[in-house]
C-alpha positions in Angstrom: -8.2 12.1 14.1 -11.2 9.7 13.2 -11.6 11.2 9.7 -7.7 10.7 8.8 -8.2 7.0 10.2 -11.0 6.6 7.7 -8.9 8.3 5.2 -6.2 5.8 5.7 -8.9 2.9 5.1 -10.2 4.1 1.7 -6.6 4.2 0.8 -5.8 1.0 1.4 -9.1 0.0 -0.2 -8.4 2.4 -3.7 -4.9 0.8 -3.5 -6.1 -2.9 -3.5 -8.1 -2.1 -6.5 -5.4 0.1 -8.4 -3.1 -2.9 -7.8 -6.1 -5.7 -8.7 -6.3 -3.8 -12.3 -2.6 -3.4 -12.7 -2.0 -6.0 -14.3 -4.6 -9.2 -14.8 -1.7 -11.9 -15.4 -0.5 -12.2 -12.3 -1.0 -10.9 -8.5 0.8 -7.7 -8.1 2.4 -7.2 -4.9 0.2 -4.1 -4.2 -3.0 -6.3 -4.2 -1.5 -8.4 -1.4 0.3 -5.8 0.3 -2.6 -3.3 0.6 -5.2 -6.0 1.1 -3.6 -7.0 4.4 -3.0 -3.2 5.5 -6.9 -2.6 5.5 -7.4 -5.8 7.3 -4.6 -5.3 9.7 -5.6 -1.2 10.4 -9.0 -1.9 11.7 -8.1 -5.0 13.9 -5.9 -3.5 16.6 -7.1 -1.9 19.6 -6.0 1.9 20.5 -3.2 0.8 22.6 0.5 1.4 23.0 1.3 -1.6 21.3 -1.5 -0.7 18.2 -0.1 2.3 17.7 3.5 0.5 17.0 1.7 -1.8 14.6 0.4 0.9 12.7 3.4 3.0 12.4 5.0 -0.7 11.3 2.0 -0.7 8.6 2.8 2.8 7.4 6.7 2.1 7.3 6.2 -0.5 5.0 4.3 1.3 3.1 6.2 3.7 2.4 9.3 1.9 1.7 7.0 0.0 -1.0 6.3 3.2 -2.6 10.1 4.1 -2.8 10.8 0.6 -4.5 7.7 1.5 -7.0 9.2 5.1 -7.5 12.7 3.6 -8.4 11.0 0.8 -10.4 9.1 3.5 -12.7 13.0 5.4 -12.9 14.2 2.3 -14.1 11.7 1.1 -16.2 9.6 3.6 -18.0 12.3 5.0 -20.1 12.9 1.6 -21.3 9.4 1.1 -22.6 9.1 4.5 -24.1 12.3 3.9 -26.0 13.1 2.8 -29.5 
């Protein structure tokens, strides 16, 4: 269980960064949004209600990865056409 929380960490980290280089004109919501997850992941305790927070962490998370999936959908045929 401790090497999957570290896991989680370096992801949050690599996904700060990949959203840091994304794009230089402007703060993408990942920088922002992964940049709080690390800081928020390590600051709770192991209790009931850290546990809730995490699971609250990873749900938005994951709903941000569905609204970048449906972004690329939308958008990458666009730039790749004529």
């Amino acid at each position: 269980m401790e090497g999957m929380v570290k896991h989680i960490s370096n992801i949050f980290i690599a996904g700060a960064v990949f959203g840091a280089l994304s794009c230089f004109s402007r703060a993408d919501y990942n920088l922002p949004l992964y940049a709080f997850a690390w800081l928020m992941w390590d600051q709770a305790d192991n209790s009931q209600r850290a546990n809730e927070d995490k699971f609250k962490i990873l749900t938005l998370l994951v709903v941000s990865w569905v609204g970048d999936l449906l972004w690329m959908f939308y958008w990458i045929p666009y730039w790749n056409s004529d």
